[in-house]
C-alpha positions, 0 to 999 in steps of 0.5 A: 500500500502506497504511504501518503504525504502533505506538502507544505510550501510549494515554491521552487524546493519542493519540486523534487519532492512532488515530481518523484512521487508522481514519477519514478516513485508512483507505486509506492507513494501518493500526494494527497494535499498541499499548504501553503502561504500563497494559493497562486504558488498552489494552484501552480504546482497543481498545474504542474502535477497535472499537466506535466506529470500526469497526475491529479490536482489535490486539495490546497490549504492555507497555514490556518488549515494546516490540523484540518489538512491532516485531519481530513487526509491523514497523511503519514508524512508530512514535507516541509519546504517552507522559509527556514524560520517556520519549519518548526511550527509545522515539524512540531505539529506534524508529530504532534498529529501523529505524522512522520516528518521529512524537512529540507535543511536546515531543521531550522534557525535557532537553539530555541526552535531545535530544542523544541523539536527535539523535544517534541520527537521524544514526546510523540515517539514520531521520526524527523528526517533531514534530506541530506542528499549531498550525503549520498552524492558518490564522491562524498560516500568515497571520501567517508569510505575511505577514512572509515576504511583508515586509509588515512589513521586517525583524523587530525583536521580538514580544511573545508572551502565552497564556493558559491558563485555570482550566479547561484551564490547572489540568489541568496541576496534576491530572496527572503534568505537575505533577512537573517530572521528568515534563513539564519544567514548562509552558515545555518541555510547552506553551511548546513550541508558542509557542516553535517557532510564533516560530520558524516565523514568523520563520525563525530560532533562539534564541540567548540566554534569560533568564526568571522562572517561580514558582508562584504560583497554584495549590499548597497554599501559595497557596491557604491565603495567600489563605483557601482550604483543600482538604483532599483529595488528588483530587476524585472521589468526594470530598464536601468538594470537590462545590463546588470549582471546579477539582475534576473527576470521572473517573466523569463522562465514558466515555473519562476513566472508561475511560482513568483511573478504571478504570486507577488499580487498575492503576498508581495513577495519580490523574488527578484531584489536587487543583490547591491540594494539595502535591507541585506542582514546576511554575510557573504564572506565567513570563516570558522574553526571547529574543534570535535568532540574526536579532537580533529580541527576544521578550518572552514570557509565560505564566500558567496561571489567566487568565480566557480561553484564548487568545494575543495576538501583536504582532510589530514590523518596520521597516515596520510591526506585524503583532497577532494575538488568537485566542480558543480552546475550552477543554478538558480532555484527554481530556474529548471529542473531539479535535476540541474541543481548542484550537479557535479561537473568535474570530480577529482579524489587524490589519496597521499599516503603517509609513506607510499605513492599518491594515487587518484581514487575513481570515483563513479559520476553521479548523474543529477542534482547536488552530485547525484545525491538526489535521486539516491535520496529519493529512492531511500525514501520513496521508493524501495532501496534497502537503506544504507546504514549510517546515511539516513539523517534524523533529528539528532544528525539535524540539530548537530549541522545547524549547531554549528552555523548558529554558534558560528553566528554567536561568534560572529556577534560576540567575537568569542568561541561559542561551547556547542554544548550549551545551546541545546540539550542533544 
């Protein structure tokens, strides 16, 4: 028998989820409702599931609606895809009604709203998971193969740098994740990832954090220092900004159109905000340093406006180095399909033994989006592959990513190294 799932928040991250279950995942699960903010972003996606994917429009509810949407269709999962700031509300909910849950990363912003969580799974006894899908990315499962395998000792620290570029890496400064209240800036929405793959690889959680973060790049302030006026607030429609590189147009493609140009009359929300206007309480430059509860140190690094988009990796042990490169597609959410975001381009895993001759590791390409991991992912979840243990992440394994971007952020306030174990109670 099918299981049944809600959707809540339909913009340009929950296509993943609603195309495999009305595609390669039909047999085995179903969509029975949506929820959502916006009845325009709903009613679009409802053309979606059954224009494009041949299934049948469901019912749509409003945030207010939400116990009623699970009363009435008894959903045994709900997905939240909604703004970072309000994954809690529904995640708690959502057990509380007896539901499992599935949340994009983050979990969620703050230690306040991931205590809460935590707490509610020990409550109810439901499960919470968290989609890491670079976890199951092929190159990403080699580098943890390899350091479980000891091919490098015992690890003693890694340098961790990603890059976002000026297409992918500014789209954070068009949308709501410019206002640090919504995404708890790039450290909690996107360093999620690379603090939770760390983890993943080394088996181990962070203890304590110091970090620098400012905005230096994009913002008003920036871009008048270095000669640069935008004097626009969006960019669509807009003449002065037809030659602005990091402009876009939400007319351009039917899915950013359908989802926000149409939606706007709605709720105002402008998808399209000028990257060099004000209002931007987020940082595009961040540095951090990690110390596990396994002793290894990280040294970690993130900047929003690189040339390429992509990560270096080099992990350090008593018997030797492991480096991984990996250059990925950039993209704007929303933009196309799901199946283009974060694919990996070029991959390369060089290991250096301590005594012995350096070799590259093969590594097999992982077709489609955030190097492959996604439809690995997907299958674990909806279809029927037999899990792979240890890969799967849980509340617990979404509370430890987010710890360290909010007490990175903690530093960055206070200038102090933050002590992990005090904000919440794991």
């Amino acid at each position: 028998m099918a299981k049944t799932y809600a959707l809540v928040g339909t913009g340009g991250r929950a296509r993943m989820f609603y195309e495999a279950i009305l595609g390669p995942h039909r047999a085995e699960a179903r969509l029975v409702a949506l929820c959502d903010t916006n009845q325009v972003r709903m009613d679009f996606t409802n053309k979606v599931i059954s224009e494009e994917l041949g299934g049948q429009k469901v019912p749509t509810y409003k945030p207010a609606g939400f116990a009623s949407m699970i009363a009435e269709h008894k959903p045994d999962t709900i997905i939240v895809t909604s703004i970072d700031r309000t994954h809690d509300r529904y995640i708690i909910a959502a057990l509380e009604a007896g539901c499992d849950v599935i949340t994009e990363k983050p979990m969620t912003t703050d230690p306040e709203k991931c205590q809460a969580i935590l707490d509610a799974v020990e409550r109810t006894g439901k499960q919470v998971r968290v989609t890491f899908n670079y976890r199951y990315a092929p190159h990403n499962s080699a580098l943890r193969e390899l350091i479980a395998e000891g091919a490098i000792g015992k690890v003693t620290s890694v340098h961790f740098e990603w890059l976002l570029d000026t297409r992918h890496g500014a789209d954070y400064f068009r949308r709501w994740h410019r206002d640090k209240r919504n995404s708890g800036g790039l450290m909690v929405h996107k360093s999620t990832h690379h603090f939770d793959l760390v983890n993943f690889w080394l088996g181990s959680q962070p203890d304590t954090v110091f970090g620098m973060g400012d905005l230096k790049f994009y913002g008003r302030a920036n871009a008048e220092e270095r000669g640069v006026f935008t004097p626009y607030t969006r960019t669509t429609g807009v003449e002065a900004a037809k030659d602005d590189p990091f402009a876009i147009d939400l007319t351009s493609t039917p899915v950013q159109k359908g989802l926000y140009w149409d939606g706007e009359k709605e709720d105002g929300y402008q998808r399209d905000q000028n990257v060099f206007g004000d209002g931007i309480s987020i940082e595009d430059t961040m540095n951090v340093i990690v110390r596990y509860r396994n002793k290894a140190v990280m040294t970690y690094s993130l900047y929003a406006y690189a040339p390429w988009e992509g990560f270096n990796v080099a992990i350090n042990g008593t018997g030797g180095r492991l480096e991984l490169t990996v250059h990925e597609n950039s993209y704007i959410n929303a933009g196309a399909g799901s199946e283009t975001e974060g694919a990996a381009k070029g991959v390369k895993l060089y290991h250096f033994p301590l005594h012995g001759e350096p070799r590259v590791v093969p590594v097999q390409h992982g077709e489609g989006g955030h190097g492959g991991g996604d439809k690995i992912m997907l299958e674990e979840i909806f279809g029927n592959a037999t899990p792979r243990p240890g890969y799967g992440a849980n509340h617990r394994d979404g509370a430890l990513s987010i710890l360290t971007g909010i007490a990175a952020n903690k530093s960055f306030a206070t200038g102090l190294p933050v002590d992990v174990n005090t904000l919440v109670r794991l």
